[in-house]
Structure formats: C-alpha cells, structure tokens
N, C-alpha and C positions, 0 to 999 in steps of 0.2 A: 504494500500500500504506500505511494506518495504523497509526503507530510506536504502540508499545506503550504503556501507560502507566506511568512512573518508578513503580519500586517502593519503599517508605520505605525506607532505611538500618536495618540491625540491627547494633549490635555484638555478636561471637560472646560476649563475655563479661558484656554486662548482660542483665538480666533478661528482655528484650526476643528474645535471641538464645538459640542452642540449648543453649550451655556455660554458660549460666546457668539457665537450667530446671534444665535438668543439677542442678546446683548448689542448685538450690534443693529440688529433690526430695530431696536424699541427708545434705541439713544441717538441722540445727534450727536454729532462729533467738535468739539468747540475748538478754534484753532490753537496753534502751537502757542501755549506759555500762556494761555489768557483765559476764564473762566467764561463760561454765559452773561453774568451781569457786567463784566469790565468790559462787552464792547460796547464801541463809540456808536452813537444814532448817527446815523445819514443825515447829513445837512444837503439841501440844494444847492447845485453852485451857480453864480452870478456870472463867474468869469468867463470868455469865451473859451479861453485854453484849458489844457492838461496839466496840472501837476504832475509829476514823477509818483510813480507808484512804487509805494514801501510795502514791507514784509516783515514780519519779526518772529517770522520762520526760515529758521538756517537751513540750506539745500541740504540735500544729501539723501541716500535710502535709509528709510525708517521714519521719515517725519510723517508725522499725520497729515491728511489731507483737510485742507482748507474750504471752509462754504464760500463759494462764489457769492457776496451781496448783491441787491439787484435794486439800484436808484426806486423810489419811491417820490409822489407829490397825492397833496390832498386829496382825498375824494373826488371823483369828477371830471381831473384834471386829466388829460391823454399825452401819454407820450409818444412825440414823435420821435424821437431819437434815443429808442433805448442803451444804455452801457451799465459798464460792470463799474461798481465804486468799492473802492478801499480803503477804509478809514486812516485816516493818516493823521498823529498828534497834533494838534494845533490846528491845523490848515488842512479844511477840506477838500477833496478830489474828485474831479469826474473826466470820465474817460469816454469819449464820443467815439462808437461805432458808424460804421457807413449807412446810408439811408438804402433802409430794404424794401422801401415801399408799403411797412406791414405795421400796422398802429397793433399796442398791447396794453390794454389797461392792467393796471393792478389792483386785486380785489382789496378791501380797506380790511387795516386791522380789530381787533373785535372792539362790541360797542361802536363801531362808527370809528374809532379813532386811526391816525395812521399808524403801518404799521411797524414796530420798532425794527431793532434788531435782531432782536432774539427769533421774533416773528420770521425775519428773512432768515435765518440760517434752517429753518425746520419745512420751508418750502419746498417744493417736492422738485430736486435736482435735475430728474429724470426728464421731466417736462420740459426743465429749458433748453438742456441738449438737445433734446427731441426738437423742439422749437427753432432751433439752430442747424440741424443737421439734416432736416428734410430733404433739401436740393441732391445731396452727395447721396441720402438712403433713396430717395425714389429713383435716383440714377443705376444703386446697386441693384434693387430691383429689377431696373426691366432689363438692367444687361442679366440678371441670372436668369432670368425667364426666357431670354435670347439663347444663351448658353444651353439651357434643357433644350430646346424646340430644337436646337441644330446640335447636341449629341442626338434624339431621336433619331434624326436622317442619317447620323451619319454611321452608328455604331453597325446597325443592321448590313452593313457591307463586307463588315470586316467579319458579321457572325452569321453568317447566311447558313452555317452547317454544323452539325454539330463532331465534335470530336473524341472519339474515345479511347480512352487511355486506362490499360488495366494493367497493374504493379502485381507482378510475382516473385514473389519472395520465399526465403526459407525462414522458418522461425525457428525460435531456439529451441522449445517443448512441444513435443508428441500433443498432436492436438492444435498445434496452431500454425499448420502446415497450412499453407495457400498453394494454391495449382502453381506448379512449375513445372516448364519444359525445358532442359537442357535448352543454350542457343545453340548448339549442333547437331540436336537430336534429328533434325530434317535432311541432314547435310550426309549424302550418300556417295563415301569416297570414289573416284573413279578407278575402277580396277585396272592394275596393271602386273604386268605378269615379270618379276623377277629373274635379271641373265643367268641363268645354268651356267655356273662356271667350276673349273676344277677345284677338288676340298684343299682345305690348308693342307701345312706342314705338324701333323697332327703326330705325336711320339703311337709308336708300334711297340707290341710288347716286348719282341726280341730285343729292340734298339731302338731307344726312348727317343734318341733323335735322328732314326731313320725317316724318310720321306715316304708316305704312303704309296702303293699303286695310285694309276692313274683313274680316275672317277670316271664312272658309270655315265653314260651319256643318256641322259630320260625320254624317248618319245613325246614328243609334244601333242597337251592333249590328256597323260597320264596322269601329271602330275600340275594340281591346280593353285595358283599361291593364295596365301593369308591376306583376310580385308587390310592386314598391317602392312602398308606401302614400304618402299624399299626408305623412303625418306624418313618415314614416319621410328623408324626404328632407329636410327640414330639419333634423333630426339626425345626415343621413349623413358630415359633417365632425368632430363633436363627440365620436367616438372617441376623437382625438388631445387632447383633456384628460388630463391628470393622472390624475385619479383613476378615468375612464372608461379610461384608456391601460393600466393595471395590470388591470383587471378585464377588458377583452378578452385580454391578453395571456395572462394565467392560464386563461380560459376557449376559448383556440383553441389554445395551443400553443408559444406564443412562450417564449423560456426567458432568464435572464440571459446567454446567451451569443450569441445574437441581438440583442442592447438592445446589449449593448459593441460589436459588430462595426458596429449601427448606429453608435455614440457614435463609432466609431474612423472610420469613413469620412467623416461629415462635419469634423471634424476638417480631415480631410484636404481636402475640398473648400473649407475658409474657408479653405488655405494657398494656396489655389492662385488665389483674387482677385486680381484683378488693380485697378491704383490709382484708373481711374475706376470700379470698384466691379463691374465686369464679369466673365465666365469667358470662356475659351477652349477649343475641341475642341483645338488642334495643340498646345497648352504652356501652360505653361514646362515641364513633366513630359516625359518617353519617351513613346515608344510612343502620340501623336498621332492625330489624325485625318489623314487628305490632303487634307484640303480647311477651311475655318476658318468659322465660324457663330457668331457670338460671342450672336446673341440665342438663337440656338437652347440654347447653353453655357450660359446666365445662366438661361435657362427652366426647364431641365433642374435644376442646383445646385438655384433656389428651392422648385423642387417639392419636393428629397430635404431640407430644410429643413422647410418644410410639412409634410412627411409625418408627420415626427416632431414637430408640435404646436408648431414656432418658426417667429415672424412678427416683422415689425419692431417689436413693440412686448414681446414677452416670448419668455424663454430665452435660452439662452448665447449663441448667436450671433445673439442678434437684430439688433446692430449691424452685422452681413454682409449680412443680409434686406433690412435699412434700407438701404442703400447699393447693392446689385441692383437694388430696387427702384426707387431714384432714375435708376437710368440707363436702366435698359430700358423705364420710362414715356416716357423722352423717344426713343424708338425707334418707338413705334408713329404711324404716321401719319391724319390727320384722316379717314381711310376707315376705318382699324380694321386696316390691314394693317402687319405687324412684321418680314417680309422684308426685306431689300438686302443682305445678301451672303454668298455659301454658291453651292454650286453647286445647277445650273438644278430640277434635283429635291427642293431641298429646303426650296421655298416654303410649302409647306401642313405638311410636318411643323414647319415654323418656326409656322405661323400655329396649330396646334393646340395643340403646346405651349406657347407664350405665354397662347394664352387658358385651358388649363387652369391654367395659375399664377393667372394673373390672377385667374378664379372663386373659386379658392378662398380666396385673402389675404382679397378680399372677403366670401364668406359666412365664413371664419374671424373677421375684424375690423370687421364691419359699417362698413369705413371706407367715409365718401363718395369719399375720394380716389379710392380703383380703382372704383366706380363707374359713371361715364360710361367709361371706358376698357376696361370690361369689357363695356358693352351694345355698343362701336363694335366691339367683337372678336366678338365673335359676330353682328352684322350681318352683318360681311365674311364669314366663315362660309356663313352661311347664303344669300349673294346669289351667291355663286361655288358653288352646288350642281347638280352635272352632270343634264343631262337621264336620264340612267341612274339618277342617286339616289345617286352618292358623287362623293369626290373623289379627285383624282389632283395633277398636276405644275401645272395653267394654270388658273384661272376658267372653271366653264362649258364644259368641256369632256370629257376621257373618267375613267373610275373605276376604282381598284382596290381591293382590301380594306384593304392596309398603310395607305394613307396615312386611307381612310376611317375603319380603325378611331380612329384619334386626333381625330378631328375629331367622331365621335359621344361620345368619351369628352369630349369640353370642353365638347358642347350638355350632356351626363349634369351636369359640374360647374358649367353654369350653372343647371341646373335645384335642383342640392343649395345653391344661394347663392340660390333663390329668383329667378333672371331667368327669364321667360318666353320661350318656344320654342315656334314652331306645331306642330301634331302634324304638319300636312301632312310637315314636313321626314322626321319621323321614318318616316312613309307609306315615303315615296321611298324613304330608306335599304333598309327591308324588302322592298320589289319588287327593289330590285338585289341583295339577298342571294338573294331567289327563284331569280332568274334565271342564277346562276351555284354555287348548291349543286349537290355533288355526292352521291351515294347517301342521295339520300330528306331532303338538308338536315343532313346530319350530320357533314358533311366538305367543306372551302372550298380555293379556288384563288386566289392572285395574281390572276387574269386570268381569264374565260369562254374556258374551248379549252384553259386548261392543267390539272397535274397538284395534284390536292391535297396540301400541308402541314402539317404540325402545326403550324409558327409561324400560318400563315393560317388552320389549323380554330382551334383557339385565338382569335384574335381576332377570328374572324367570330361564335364560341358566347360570346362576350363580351358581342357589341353584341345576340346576340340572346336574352343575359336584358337586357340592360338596353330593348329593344323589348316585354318582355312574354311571355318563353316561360316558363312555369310548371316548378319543379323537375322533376318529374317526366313532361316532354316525352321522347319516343321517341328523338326527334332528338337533342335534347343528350344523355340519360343514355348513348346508343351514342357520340355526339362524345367526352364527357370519359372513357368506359369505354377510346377509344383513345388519350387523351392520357395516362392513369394504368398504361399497359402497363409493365411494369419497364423494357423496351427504353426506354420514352419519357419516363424520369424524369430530375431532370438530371443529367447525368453531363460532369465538367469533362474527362476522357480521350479522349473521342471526339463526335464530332457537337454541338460547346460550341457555345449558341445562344442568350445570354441576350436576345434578344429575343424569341424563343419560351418560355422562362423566365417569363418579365413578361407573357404573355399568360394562360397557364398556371396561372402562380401565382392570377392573380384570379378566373378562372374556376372552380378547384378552390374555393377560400375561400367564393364564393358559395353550391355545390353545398353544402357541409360536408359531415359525415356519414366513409365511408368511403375517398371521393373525395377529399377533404380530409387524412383520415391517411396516406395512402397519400403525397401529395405534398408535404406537410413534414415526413416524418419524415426525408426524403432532402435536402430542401429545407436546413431548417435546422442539418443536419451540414455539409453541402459547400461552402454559399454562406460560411459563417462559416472554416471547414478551408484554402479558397481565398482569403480575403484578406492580402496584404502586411500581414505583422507589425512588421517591422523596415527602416529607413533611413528615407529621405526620404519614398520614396511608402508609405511604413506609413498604412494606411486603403483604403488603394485598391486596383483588384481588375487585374490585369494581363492585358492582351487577347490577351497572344501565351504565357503560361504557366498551366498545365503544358500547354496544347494553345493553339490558333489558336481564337479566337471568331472566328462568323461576319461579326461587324460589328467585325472592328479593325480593317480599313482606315477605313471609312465612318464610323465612330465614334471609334473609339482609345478611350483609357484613363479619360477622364471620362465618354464616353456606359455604356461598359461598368459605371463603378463605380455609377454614378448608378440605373441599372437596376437593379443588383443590392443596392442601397441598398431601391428600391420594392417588391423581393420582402419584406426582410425588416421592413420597415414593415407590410406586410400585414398585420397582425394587429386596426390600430388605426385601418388608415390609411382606408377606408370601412365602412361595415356593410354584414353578409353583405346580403343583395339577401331573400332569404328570410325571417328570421328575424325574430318578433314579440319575440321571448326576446331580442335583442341591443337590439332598442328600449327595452326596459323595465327591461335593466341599464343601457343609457346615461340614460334617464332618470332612475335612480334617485340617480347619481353627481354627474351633471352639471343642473346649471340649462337650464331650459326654453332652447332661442335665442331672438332677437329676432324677432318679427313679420317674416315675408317674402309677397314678392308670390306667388300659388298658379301653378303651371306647367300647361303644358299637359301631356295625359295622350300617353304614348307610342304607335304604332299598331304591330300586329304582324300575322302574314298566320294565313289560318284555317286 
C-alpha cells in the first residue's frame, strides 16, 4: 500500500488556515502603522494641481495592502472627475484622472451625513476595479470567445481518426501478466542451407593429434539444416553482453527480480569454493549430494557464471572463473576425457558438462588457452558415440536420452564457439530419437520399451530443434502443447523436478510466442519465491524444501541451485533458435564477434 503524500502544515490562525480567512473576510485591513480612527477625512481640494503623493508605508514584501480612498462631496453633488486621494499631513491632495466620459455619484454616508473615512476604507474594492477594468475584461472576453469558436474549426482536422495504442507488458507477479507477443515472434527466419564442408582437425584415439579421414560427402536433399542460421550461431553467446543482456531481458520477460535472484545465487556459489579453486556436490553446505564429483561441481558453478556474461577476464566474480578454471584445465586428460571420480554413471554427464563450459569461455573469450582443450573435449565426444547414435554410462556402447541430451547440447556449444562437428554425428543422434519416439515423435522415453516423461519429452524436443525441426513441426507444437499443461508447469508443492524444469524452460524460450508466456509467467514467480533468503545458504535453492526435488539425492543442493540458476538466465543466456528479430537486436547492441571456423550443418529425419 502507498503512504499518502504529507500534506503542508496550516496554522488554524494564519492566513493560510481556516480562522484566518475567517478573519480576513469579516475585517478591513487599516493601512500600515495607523489604526481606523487616526485616518485623516478627505478635505476637497481648491487647487487646480496635484500635490505629491505620500505613503507611510515602507515598500517591500510583507506590507499590508492599503485601501485605495475615493474623493467624496456632499450629497447631491456629481463628480465629474473622479480620483484616488491620499491623505497627506497638513496639506491636502487630489489626484485628477483622465475624463472617461462616465459621471459616478457617491452614495452618502449614514444618517445623510458625508461619508468619512472609515466609511471609505470598508467600500467594496471589488466594484471599483471592476468599474475601472471593464474596457480590458470585455476585451478579454470576446477574444476568449474568439479563441473557442476557432479551436472548434480547427482541432477536428488534426483529430479526424481515432488512434489506438495498446501497451504490452510483463509484470512482475503471476496474475498481472498483460498479453504479450514477443517482437519477433512473427518474424520467420529465411532458410538457408549451411556449406558441407570437411570436419576439423579432431584428435583420433590412436593419435590424439592425428588428422581425421576425409569427410563423408552428404547427398543433397539428405541432410536438412537447423532454423539456427549459419550467422545466427556465432552470435548465439553474445546475449550475455551488457547491453545485449538488458534488451533480451526486456524483450522476453525477464524482470528485476529474476537478475537479483540470479545476483543472489551466484553469490552464493563463489562462497562455496573451495581453496584449490574447485566446487563440490556433498559441501561444505547441507543437504549434499551422496556421492562427490568435484569436476562435474566446478563445471556446473562455471556455466551459472557464464551464463550470466562473467569469464575470467570481466565481472564480479571473474577472479572465481579464473581460479575454476585453473584447476579443472589440469583435470582433463590428453584424450579429452575429465572423469575420475563420481560414481560409475556419471562419466559422460561429467564429460558433457565440462565440454559445454569449456565451449563456451572459448567462443565467449576467443582465448587460445581453452582452445586445444576444447577441440580434445569434443573429440572424446564424439569417438565414444554409441552404435545407436547417443550416449549413455561406457564409450561405444548403449544410449539413452538423459545423458544424450547433454552431450548434443556441448557439440550445439561447440558449434556457437565456431569448432566444427561432422553432420554425420548429428545423423546418428536423429535415427536414435526415430527409433524410440513415442506417439508420432512427440513424446520420449528414458529407454526404447519404456514409459514416456516430461523430463525426457522435454529434452529429446530440445535436441530436436537444435537437429533442424522447424517451429511449427506437428510433432513439437503437440510435445511443448503437453509440456505447457497447467498440470505441467513448475510447481515446487508437488512432482518438484528441476531437471525437467531446465529442459523445459529452453524448449519453451525457443518456441516463444504463447508457449513461452505460459511458462515464465509461473517460471519467474516461483523459481525466485523459492530461493533461500536468509543465513548462510541465502542464494541457494534447497533440495528437500518446501517439497523433495527429484535429484537431491543425486544432486543435493549445488546441482539443484545451479539449475535453477540456468532457468533464470534464460532470457540472455542463448538466442531463441527461431528468431531473425533477436539476431538483429543482438546485432545492433553488440559488436560483430570475431571471425570463427563455419560448422557443419545439423541433419534431421524427413
């Protein structure tokens, strides 16, 4: 509620208050320094002239105002030459105005007698100005009456139509949502089809820096590219600028109280370093992981860092970035592999999100350092890819969606850093999403034989916009049509799943439009309403309150906060997959990036 605004002070008895109006209505005002009975009566003057007119009122602001006296003569008598007299000690005054043509008698004082002074100061002032100022008011008049008659004619020219103008905006709380369309949402990129050209210089298992065979040459026609333009992917980091950071944020929905909840969580995640410059799943905090993965921990902080546009070289916590960074470069091994220790499942989640950090620092920082470390990360990748076409627990061996989808998401962010990637890979991937979609490709499983999920639809409708499914596919609009069910928005009281969250979330952002309101208007009430305000772990998001998230065991309290960190980065943290209109505000904000190698084009099924 808005307090009221302080009303000025009146005291009841200055003039300002009501017992002073009062007051000043019901009294005459007698001039400066001199009572009612000390003024002088009006004598007539004989003389033809003017005396000099006195005062014995000192000028300045604050003096009282003075009654104008007004010459008087007996009963009867008519003036033709009315003036203003001022008494003057000794020697009377009179002051001859111009002849106006207009005789005014004066009524006599009471009894018949003339009337004094006293009588003239208590005559009604208004009259005589009035009396005096007729010529100049009836002038004012008919020019204002002029002035109406001719706005009349003239307005209706300029207001012949009506105009209408309707504000859409985001509010801050669920419920005061106003209709918004994305300004891009209409804007339907031109397709173009990405040059087929040979893969990199990708390390081979035998010899890490042999040159691969030479690439597969695709049938034109086979292989169809991603709505993500060959340009648009070189820009797809460059969100997280400044200046580009505020004009997504504004233009999708992001509010001041999503940016704090970001600020407040990393916060929290530089407290929780540890002194070789690393993180941890199990602590030093509560509410742990049960198992410990400290590159998986350090991969995980660096990205919700990245996210929000800090790298070791600029923003608050770049000297955290800096010191991450130092340690988990000396973690990866000369094959590209950043596993040893964690339990036996959580080798390829280790190895994807290491490489999605890694990608990005470098297309964020065109440093050479992460460089060669980032082409040996996606080698391994890409050389442990199952006969099926994903990845699971072991090299080369069986697939499931969870772990595939992170490992498609790191080839996507080598490809936004400019490292090439054979399309073949991306083939592969789409034949095993074939082969285990279930109703018509619009709804995925863990596994071929089981039940579909909304965590796993979610990140299988992920990897297949970023394979090339066009907005307005059958298949996704019914996928995300069931991922935006009110049942299936996030809700921290029941069925809390921030991994299906994290899926969710980028999927909707890509779609934008309807799809998109729907899932941050709930998004960015709850995800911020739910994080730890207050003590230690203030910033961070608790795995076991107000309900059990599905990953705190597996996770505990940094994977969880880390996640919910990447929801609300959304906004800056890639560009929609869609949208010409986001390329051309990033463009306009941000400088061109630097010259990158061209990628290969993604293959998607017909």
């Amino acid at each position: 509620m808005t307090p009221s605004a302080p009303q000025p002070f009146q005291n009841p008895r200055s003039p300002g208050g009501p017992e002073g109006q009062e007051q000043l209505r019901n009294s005459p005002v007698p001039p400066s320094g001199a009572s009612p009975d000390q003024t002088s009566r009006i004598a007539p003057q004989t003389s033809p002239g003017a005396a000099p007119l006195a005062s014995n009122v000192n000028p300045g602001i604050g003096s009282p105002a003075r009654p104008v006296p007004i010459p008087v003569t007996p009963p009867g008598t008519s003036i033709t030459h009315p003036g203003v007299v001022t008494p003057q000690t000794g020697t009377p005054a009179h002051v001859a105005f111009p002849r106006t043509g207009i005789k005014r008698s004066v009524a006599p004082g009471r009894g018949g007698q003339p009337p004094d002074q006293a009588n003239d100061q208590t005559e009604d002032l208004g009259d005589t100005l009035l009396y005096y100022a007729q010529p100049w008011l009836i002038s004012a008049i008919v020019h204002m009456i002029l002035l109406i008659i001719l706005a009349l004619i003239v307005i209706p020219q300029f207001f012949h139509r009506e105009v209408d103008l309707t504000a859409e905006i985001y509010a801050e709380k669920l419920g005061d949502q106003l209709e918004f369309d994305s300004p891009f949402a209409g804007n339907d990129p031109e397709k173009v089809e990405e040059p087929l050209l040979t893969p990199p210089d990708l390390n081979r298992v035998e010899n890490p820096f042999a040159a691969p065979p030479p690439a597969e040459i695709i049938p034109e026609g086979v292989t169809s590219t991603s709505d993500l333009q060959a340009t648009v992917i070189g820009y797809a980091l460059k969100g997280r600028d400044e200046g580009a950071k505020e004009a997504l944020l504004a233009a999708y929905g992001g509010t001041a109280t999503t940016e704090a909840a970001v600020a407040l969580g990393l916060a929290w995640l530089a407290r929780q370093q540890r002194k070789d410059g690393s993180w941890s799943l199990v602590g030093p905090y509560p509410n742990g992981a049960q198992d410990e993965n400290p590159e998986a921990a350090t991969a995980m902080a660096l990205l919700a860092f990245q996210g929000a546009g800090i790298t070791h070289k600029r923003g608050k916590f770049r000297e955290n970035v800096a010191r991450g960074w130092d340690w988990l470069l000396q973690q990866q091994d000369a094959d590209g592999n950043f596993f040893h220790e964690g339990a036996f499942n959580h080798r390829f989640y280790t190895q994807g999100q290491c490489t999605i950090a890694l990608c990005e620092i470098y297309g964020m920082t065109r440093d050479d350092r992460f460089r060669e470390p980032a082409l040996r990360a996606v080698d391994y990748l890409i050389r442990s890819q199952s006969s099926e076409g994903g990845w699971r627990y072991s090299p080369n061996a069986d697939s499931d969606v969870s772990v595939t989808g992170w490992i498609v998401m790191a080839l996507q962010s080598a490809r936004m850093a400019g490292l090439e990637v054979p399309a073949d890979v991306f083939r592969k991937v789409t034949r095993f999403l074939d082969r285990i979609a279930l109703e018509g490709g619009s709804k995925y499983p863990y596994q071929k034989g089981r039940e579909a999920t909304l965590a796993m639809t979610a990140e299988a409708l992920l990897m297949r916009q970023f394979l090339g499914w066009s907005r307005d596919d059958d298949r996704l609009i019914k996928g995300v049509t069931w991922i935006t069910e009110p049942a299936n928005l996030i809700n921290f009281e029941r069925d809390r799943d921030v991994y299906y969250w994290y899926y969710a979330t980028q999927v909707c952002h890509h779609m934008e439009g309807d799809y998109w309101k729907k899932w941050n208007s709930v998004m960015r009430q709850l995800l911020p309403e739910n994080q730890v305000k207050t003590g230690r772990e203030a910033g961070s998001w608790d795995p076991l309150k107000p309900s059990r998230d599905a990953w705190a065991n597996e996770g505990g309290r940094l994977y969880v906060t880390c996640l919910s960190i990447y929801c609300l980065e959304v906004y800056y943290r890639h560009l929609p997959l869609y949208s010409s209109g986001a390329l051309r505000l990033i463009s306009s904000t941000s400088p061109a990036p630097p010259a990158a190698a061209p990628s290969q084009p993604a293959a998607t099924s017909q």
